[in-house]
C-alpha positions in Angstrom: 0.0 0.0 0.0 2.6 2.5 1.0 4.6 1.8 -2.5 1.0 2.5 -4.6 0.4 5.9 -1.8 4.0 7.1 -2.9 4.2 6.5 -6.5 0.2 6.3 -7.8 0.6 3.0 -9.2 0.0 -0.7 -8.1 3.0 -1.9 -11.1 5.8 -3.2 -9.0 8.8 -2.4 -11.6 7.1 0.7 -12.2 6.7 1.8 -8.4 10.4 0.4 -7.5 11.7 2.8 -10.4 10.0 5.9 -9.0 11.3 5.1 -5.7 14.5 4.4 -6.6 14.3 8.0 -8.1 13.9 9.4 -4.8 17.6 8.4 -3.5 17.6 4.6 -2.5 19.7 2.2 -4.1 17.6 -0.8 -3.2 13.4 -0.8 -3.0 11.9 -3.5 -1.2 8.5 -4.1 -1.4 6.0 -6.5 0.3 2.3 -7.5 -1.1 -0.1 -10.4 -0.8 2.2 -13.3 -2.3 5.7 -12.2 -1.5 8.4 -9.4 -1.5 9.7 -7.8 -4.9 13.2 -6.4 -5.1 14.9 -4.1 -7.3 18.4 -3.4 -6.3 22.0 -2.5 -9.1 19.4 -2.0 -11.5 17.8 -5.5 -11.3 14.3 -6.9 -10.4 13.4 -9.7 -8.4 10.8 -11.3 -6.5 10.6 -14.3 -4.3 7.3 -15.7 -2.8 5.6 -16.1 0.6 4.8 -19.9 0.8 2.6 -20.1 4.3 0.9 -23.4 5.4 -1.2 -21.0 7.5 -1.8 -16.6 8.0 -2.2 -16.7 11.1 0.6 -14.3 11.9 -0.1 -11.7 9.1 0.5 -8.9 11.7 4.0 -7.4 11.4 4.6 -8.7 7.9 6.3 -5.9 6.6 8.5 -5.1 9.9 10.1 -8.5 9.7 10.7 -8.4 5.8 12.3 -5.0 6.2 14.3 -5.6 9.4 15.2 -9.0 8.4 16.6 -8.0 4.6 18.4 -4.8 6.4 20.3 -7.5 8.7 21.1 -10.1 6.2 22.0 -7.6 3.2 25.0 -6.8 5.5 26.9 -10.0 5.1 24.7 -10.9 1.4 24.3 -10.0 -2.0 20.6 -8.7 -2.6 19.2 -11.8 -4.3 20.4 -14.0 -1.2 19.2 -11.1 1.4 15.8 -11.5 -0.8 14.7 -15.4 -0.5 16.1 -15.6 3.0 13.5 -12.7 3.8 11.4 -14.3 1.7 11.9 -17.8 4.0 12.0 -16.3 7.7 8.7 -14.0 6.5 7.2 -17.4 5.2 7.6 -19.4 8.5 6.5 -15.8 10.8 3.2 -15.5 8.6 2.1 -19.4 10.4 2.3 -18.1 13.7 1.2 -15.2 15.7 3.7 -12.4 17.2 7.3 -12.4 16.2 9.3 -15.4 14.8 10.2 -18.0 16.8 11.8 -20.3 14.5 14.7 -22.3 13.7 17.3 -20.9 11.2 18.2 -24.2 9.7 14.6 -24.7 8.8 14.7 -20.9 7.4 18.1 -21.3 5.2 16.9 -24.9 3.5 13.7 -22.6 2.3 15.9 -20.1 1.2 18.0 -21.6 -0.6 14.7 -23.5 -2.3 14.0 -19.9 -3.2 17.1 -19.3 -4.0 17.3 -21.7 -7.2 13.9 -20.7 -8.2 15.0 -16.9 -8.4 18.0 -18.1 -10.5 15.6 -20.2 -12.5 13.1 -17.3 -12.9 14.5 -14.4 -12.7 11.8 -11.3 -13.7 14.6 -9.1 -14.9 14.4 -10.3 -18.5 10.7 -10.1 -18.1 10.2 -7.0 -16.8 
């Protein structure tokens, strides 16, 4: 919502572009079925894959907080599916994740080849 408020338009590439516009060097941007990237000039976009919503409260605080503390040891495409991953497994439960990490780095490295497989760069 925030992404359509600021740039008057619910096209992800589109909305990332005017952002980026703005000064930042990477856009990150949640909605319904996952988080959408686009960072050195690139688009991406990995999926939420949730047994369950119960925990749909603080969706976009843990995909921002959690890509901020990964980008700074990973390249954005890794930063993006382990977001993708830990969001995934907080969305089943209510209040903050309580996880394992093992369980969230074998799901993001699942996303992880998909991205690789798919990326929406040459699509976009």
């Amino acid at each position: 919502i925030e992404a359509r408020v600021l740039t008057e338009t619910s096209d992800l590439p589109t909305a990332a572009e005017l952002l980026a516009k703005m000064g930042p060097s990477e856009i990150l941007i949640t909605h319904k079925e996952g988080v959408f990237l686009f960072a050195r000039g690139r688009f991406y976009q990995a999926p939420f894959r949730p047994k369950s919503l119960k925990g749909r409260t603080g969706r976009g605080d843990t995909c921002i907080s959690t890509y901020i503390a990964k980008r700074l040891t990973s390249p954005p495409y890794k930063a993006l599916c382990f977001t993708a991953a830990l969001t995934t497994f907080k969305l089943e439960k209510e209040g903050p994740f309580r996880g394992n990490l093992e369980d969230v780095d074998a799901l993001s490295k699942e996303f992880e080849l998909d991205l690789a497989a798919n990326s929406i760069s040459d699509i976009v």
